[in-house]
N, C-alpha and C positions, 0 to 999 in steps of 0.2 A: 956809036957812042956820042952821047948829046955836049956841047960846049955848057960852060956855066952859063951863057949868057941864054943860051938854047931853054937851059935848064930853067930860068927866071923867064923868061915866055910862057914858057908852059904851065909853072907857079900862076904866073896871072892871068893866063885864059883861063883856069882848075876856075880861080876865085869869082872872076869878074862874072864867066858861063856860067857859074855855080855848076861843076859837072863831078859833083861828086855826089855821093847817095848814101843810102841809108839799110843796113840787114839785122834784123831785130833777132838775140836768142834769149829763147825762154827761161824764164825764173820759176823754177816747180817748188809748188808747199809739201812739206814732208811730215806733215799732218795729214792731208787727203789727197796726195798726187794730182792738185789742180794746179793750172799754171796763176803765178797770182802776177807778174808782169811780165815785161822784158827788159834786156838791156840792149840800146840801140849803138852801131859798132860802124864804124864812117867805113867807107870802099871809096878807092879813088877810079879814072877813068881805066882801062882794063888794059890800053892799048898804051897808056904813056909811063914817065918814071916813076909816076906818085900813084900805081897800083896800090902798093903797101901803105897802110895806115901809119905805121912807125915812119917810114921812109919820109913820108908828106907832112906828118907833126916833125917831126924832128928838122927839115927842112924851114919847114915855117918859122919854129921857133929861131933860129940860127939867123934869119932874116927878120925875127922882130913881125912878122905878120900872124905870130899863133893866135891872138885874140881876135883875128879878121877870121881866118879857119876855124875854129871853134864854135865863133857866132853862127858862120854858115851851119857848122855842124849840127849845131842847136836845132835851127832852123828845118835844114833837110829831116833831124828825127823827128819833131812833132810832125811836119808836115804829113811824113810817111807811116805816120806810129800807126798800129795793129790792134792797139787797146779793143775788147770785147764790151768789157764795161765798167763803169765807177771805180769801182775797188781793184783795179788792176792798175799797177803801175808802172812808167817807163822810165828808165834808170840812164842818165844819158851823164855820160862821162864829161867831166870838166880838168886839165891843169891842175895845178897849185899857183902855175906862176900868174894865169890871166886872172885870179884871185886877186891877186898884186896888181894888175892893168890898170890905170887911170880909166880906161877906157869900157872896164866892166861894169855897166850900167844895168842897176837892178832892177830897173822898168820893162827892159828890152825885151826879156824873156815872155813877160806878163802877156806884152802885145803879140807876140808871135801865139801864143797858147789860145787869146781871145780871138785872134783868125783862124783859128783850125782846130775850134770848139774843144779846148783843152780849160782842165781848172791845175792851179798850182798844185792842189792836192793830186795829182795822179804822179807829181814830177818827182824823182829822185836825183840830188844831183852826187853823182861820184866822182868823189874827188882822187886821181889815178895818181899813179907814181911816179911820172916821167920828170921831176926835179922833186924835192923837198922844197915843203912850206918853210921860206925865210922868217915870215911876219906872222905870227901867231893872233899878233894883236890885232892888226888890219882882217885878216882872214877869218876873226871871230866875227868882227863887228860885221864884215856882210854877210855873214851865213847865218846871224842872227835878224839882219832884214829881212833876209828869203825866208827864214824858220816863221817869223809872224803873218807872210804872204801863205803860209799851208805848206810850202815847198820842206822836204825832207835831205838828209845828207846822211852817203855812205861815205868807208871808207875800204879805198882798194885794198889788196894785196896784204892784208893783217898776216903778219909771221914769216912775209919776205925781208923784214930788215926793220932796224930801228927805226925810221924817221917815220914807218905805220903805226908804229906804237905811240909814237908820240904824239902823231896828229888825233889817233883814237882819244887819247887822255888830255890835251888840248881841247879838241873840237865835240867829243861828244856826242857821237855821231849816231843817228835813229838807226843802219845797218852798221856791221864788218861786213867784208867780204875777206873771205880767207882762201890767201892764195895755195893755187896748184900744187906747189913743193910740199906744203904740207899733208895735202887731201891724196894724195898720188900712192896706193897701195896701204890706206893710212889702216885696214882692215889685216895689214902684215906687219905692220909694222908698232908696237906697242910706245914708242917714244912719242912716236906721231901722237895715237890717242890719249898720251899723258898730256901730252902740250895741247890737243884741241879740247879734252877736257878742264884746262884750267878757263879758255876760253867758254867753253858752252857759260860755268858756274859764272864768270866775272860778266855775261851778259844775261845773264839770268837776274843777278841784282842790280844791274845798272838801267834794267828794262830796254835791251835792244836784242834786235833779231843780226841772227849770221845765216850768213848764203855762205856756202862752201862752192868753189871754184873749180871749174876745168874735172867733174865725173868722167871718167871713162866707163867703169867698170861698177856690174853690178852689185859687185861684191861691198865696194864703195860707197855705191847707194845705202843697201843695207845697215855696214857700220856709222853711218854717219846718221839715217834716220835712228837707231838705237839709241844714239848719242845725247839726241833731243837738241840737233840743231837743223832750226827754222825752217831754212830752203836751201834748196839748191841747184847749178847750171851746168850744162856741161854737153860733148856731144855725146854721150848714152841718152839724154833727155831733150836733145833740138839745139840741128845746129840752127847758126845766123841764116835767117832768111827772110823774106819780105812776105811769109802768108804766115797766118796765124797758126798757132801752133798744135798741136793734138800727141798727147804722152799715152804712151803703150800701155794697154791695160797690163802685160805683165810687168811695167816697173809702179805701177799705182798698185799690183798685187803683193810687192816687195814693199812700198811703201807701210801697206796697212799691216802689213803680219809682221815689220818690225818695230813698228812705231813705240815711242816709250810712251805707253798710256799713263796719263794722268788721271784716274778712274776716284770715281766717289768715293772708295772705301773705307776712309778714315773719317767719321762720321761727330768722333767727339774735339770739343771743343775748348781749348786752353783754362773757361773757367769753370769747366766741372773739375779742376785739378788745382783751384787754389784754394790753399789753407790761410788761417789768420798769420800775421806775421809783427811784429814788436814797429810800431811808427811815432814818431818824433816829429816837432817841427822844427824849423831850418836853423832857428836863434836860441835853439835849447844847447846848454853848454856841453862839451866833449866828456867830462866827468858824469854826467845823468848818465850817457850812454854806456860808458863803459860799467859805473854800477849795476846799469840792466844786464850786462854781458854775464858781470858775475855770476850775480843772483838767477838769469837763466842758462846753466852750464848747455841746455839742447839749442839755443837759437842761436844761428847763421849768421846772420844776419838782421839790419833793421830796416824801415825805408824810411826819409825823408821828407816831409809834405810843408807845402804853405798851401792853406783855404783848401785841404782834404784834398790837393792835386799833389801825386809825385813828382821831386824834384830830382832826388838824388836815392842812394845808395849804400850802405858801411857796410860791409864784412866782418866776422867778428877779427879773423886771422889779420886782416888788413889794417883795423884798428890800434889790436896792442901791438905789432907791430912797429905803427908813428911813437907809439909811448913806449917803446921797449931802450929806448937810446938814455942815457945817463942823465942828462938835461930834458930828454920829451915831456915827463910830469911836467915840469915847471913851466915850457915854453910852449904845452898844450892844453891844459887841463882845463884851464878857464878860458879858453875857446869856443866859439860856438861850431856848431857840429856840419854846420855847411861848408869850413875852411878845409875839411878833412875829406869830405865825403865825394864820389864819385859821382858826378853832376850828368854824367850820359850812361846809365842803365839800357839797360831793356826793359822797356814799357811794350806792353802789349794789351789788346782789345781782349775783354774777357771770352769774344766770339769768332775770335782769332781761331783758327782748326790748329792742334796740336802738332802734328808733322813739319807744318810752317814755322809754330814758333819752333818746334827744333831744328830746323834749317838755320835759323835767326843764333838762334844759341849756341850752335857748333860753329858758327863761323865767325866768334869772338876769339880776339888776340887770346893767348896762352893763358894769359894771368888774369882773364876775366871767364874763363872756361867753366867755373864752376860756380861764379856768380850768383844769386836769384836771379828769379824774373819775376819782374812785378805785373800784376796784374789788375786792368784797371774796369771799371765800368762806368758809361757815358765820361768819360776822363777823369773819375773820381775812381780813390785809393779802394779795391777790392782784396786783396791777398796776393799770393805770392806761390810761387813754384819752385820746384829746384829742378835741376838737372837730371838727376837722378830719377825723381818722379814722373818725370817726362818722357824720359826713353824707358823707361818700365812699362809705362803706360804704351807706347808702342809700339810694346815690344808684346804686351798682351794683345793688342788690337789686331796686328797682325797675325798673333798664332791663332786666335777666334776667327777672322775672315779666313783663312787656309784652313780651320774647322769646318765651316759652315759655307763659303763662299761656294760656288759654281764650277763644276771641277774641269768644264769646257771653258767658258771664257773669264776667269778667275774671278769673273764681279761679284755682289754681294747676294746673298740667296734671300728666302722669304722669311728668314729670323731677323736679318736685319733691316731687309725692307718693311718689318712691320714694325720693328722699333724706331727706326725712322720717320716714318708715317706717324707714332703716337707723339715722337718729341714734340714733331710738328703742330702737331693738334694741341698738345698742351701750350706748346707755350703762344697762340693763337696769333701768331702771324702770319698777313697772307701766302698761299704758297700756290704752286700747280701743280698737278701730277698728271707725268703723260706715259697712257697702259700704250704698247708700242704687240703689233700679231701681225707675223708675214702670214698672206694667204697664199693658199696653194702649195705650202713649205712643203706636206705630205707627197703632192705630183713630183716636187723638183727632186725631194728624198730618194724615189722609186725612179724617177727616168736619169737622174747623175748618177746616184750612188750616196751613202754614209758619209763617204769623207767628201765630198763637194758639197754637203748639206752642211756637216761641221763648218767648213770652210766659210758658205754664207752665216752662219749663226757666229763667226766669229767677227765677221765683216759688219753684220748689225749692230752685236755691242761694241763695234771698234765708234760707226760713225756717229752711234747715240752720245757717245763720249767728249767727239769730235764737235760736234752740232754743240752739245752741253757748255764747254770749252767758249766756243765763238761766240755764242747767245745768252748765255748764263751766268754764273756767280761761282766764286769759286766755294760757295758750302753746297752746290748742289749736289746732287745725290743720282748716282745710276744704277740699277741693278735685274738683278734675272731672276724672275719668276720661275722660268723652267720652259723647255721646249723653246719655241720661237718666241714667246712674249718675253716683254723687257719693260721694264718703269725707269720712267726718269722723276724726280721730286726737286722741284727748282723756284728759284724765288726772281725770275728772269723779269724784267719790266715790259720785257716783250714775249709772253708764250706762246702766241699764234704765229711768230715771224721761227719761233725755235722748230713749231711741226712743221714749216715750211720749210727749213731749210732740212731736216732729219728728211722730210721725201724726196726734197731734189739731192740731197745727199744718197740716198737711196737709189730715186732710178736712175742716176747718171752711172757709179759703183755697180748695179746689180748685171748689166748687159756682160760684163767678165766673168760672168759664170755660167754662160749659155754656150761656149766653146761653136759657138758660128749657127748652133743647130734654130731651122724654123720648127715651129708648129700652128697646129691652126687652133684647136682645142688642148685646155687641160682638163685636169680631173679634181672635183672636190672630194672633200673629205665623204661626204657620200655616196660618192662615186658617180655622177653625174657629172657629163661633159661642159665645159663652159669655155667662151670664148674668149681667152686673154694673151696679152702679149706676156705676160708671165708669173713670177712670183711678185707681189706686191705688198704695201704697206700700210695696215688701218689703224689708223691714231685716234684714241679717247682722249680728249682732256680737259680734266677735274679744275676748275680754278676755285679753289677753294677761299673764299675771301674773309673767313672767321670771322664773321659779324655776329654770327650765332653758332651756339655749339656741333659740333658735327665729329661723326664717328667714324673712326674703321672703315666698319660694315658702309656706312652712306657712301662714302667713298668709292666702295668696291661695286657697288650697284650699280651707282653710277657712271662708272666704267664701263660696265658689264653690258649697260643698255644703252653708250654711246658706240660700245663696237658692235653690236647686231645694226645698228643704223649706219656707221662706216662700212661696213660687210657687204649692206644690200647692194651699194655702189660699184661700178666696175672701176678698176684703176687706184690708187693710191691716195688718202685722201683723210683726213682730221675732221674731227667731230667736236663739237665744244660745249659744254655746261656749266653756269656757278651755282657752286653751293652754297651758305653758310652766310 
């Protein structure tokens, strides 16, 4: 047993040797089972008291030395980090209290990162829970330094206790990380999934990603990819280690057959659904209005405008309402109508997709539930929607794609892919479309079997989606031809970086369904031998630039004749033409 004085020897050989190190665990995306960083996790010497991570912060802090430990820790993780490439990043835990430290100098990092060829942007820093943030105000003001240097901020341990919650709604944090207690059998536990549910929706409008914490169990994985949240760590998925990491093609296999797809098939858009609506300008008296109410016993509502822009909002029920009180006539009447009126509506783009504005609409306080939505175009006054008309609307859309959609991978069939294809054309802005044909699909059909062939045909339309998602726009469009081919229809600014990523999305995924077996030959559809490493990937793509008229049919031709030219090729590979 070591004396305290023993103990402070050893504290400052740890610091002065720098002999503590660094074991990196992977952060998996539960979109496509890639690791997208790490987060690096201090070890102390193996043989002395400050093995334990807790034991050696907790020590430090107690003596005032944690911002000396910390810095080293900084230090040791860039130094050792495992980063593969750009877009992967390493998540390296910081205090709340060296937050506080006179001595946290937000230069210091910058230079550690420019010696060990690191840019801010790969840095996350998380901020852990071993004291609560005192100074809210101090602790904005540097993490909004670090935010304009690239650098990013999580927060640990969301749903272990208040003082996570409060730093979340303080700080505003680009991750959660949600700890353990709640992720821990949260697939049995239905309390669990209420509570990680409030969390998915409250990050889903705030625009940030959650890591779920401490997986064990694959069942876990599962419910939690279903959930539609982010990423996640844990040891089912790698522990701490100092080599880079590689995830099990069966949990990238659980990944992708639970995933909530976000798939193209709501296709129509907020202002095929506005009607005219009753508008006013903002200094017309409260009396005009309500006259209008009279006189139109069917109207709702009105909107609001100065210079043909919406401002505001009246209800009819909301209106008489203010004037149903003994004195309202006299103390409103000759009022102008912007005293009265709801000054934060729902405004939406006319090219808004419908499903979103009803996300937007249902998630209005009680007594705005049933409000309009106004609908605008280039920011000028277009019509109006209601509520009603809106979930009708898809509540039809939906029971037409469960008509017609694809009864293997539910995406949209050739009725809507051709009506997709026409809106496009008409209303002639530029677009892409990419024809998507596994070769070989017949050999891998005949030597796996039916359902290993389903299995890839569902893993195709999973990553066309996936790919869509990362590279694309959210009005793009995905859907299934039939058999192995697949279209995507996107208005990406980049469609050559989108076939790239759909292949290496492809041949990285596809090796999980060869179950270890080699071959030296497959078989074409003709049945001649050929020499491949297996099923692969031929991408057409249409860039259609509507400069001039162009059809359907030109379209399809021109697909037709960039995949017999992707075909001749061995191996996975895009073909490009503009038309129009």
């Amino acid at each position: 047993m070591l004396t305290q004085s023993e103990v402070a020897i050893e504290f400052h050989k740890l610091i002065e040797e720098q002999r503590i190190s660094s074991v990196y665990q992977p952060i998996v995306s539960l979109q496509d089972g890639q690791v997208m960083g790490y987060e690096a996790l201090t070890r102390g010497p193996v043989d002395g008291p400050f093995h334990s991570p807790l034991a050696m912060f907790q020590y430090a802090e107690g003596q005032g030395e944690l911002y000396r430990l910390e810095q080293l820790a900084r230090e040791k993780a860039i130094q050792g980090s495992i980063l593969e490439h750009a877009q992967q990043l390493l998540f390296i835990n910081i205090s709340s209290h060296v937050l506080e430290d006179p001595g946290f100098m937000p230069g210091k990092t910058l230079e550690i990162l420019q010696k060990y060829g690191l840019r801010p942007s790969n840095v996350v820093f998380e901020i852990t829970e071993r004291s609560s943030i005192e100074d809210f105000t101090l602790a904005k003001k540097i993490l909004a330094h670090y935010r304009t240097q690239g650098y990013r901020i999580a927060i640990d341990d969301a749903g272990a206790g208040y003082s996570s919650l409060q730093a979340i709604a303080e700080l505003q944090p680009d991750f959660i990380k949600i700890d353990r207690s709640l992720i821990e059998n949260i697939h049995l536990n239905k309390v669990k999934a209420y509570i990680l549910e409030t969390f998915v929706t409250f990050a889903q409008k705030m625009n940030i990603s959650l890591i779920a914490e401490g997986i064990e169990q694959v069942e876990e994985l599962a419910k939690l990819t279903q959930m539609g949240v982010h990423y996640a760590q844990g040891f089912l998925l790698g522990r701490p280690s100092t080599t880079i990491a590689t995830v099990q093609d069966t949990h990238k296999m659980t990944i992708w057959q639970h995933r909530s797809v976000q798939g193209g098939t709501m296709s129509w858009q907020i202002g095929e659904l506005k009607t005219p609506v009753g508008v006013f300008h903002t200094k017309v008296q409260i009396s005009e209005v309500a006259e209008f109410f009279k006189r139109n016993q069917e109207a709702v509502g009105v909107v609001i405008v100065y210079d043909d822009e919406p401002r505001g909002l009246v209800m009819r029920e909301r209106l008489f309402q203010h004037l149903a009180g003994q004195y309202a006539y006299s103390l409103y009447w000759n009022r102008t109508i912007d005293s009265v009126m709801d000054d934060s509506p729902l405004i939406v783009d006319e090219l808004t997709p419908v499903e979103q504005v009803s996300q937007l609409a249902t998630s209005r306080a009680i007594h705005h539930l049933y409000d309009l939505v106004i609908i605008t175009s280039q920011g000028k006054m277009a019509g109006s929607a209601s509520i009603r008309t809106i979930l009708e609307s898809i509540t039809n859309v939906k029971m037409e794609s469960a008509r017609v959609a694809n009864p293997l991978t539910g995406l949209p069939g050739n009725l809507q892919i051709n009506r997709e294809l026409n809106k496009r054309i008409t209303a002639r802005v530029p677009f892409h479309v990419i024809y998507a044909d596994l070769d070989y699909f017949k050999w891998y059909n005949d030597r796996f079997g039916f359902q290993k062939g389903d299995q890839l045909i569902q893993y195709m339309a999973d990553l066309m989606q996936q790919a869509i998602a990362f590279y694309g726009t959210p009005s793009d469009f995905v859907g299934h031809v039939g058999g192995d081919d697949f279209i995507a229809i996107s208005t990406s600014l980049s469609p050559k970086l989108l076939c790239q990523e759909i292949i290496s999305r492809f041949e990285t995924g596809v090796r999980m369904f060869y179950e270890d077996e080699d071959w030296e030959y497959v078989v074409d559809r003709g049945g001649k031998q050929v020499k491949s490493e297996g099923v692969t990937v031929s991408l057409s793509l249409v860039i259609c630039s509507c400069e001039s008229p162009i059809s359907l049919d030109y379209i399809s031709q021109t697909a037709a004749q960039l995949k017999k030219k992707a075909k001749a090729h061995q191996g996975s590979i895009y073909c490009f033409q503009t038309i129009g």
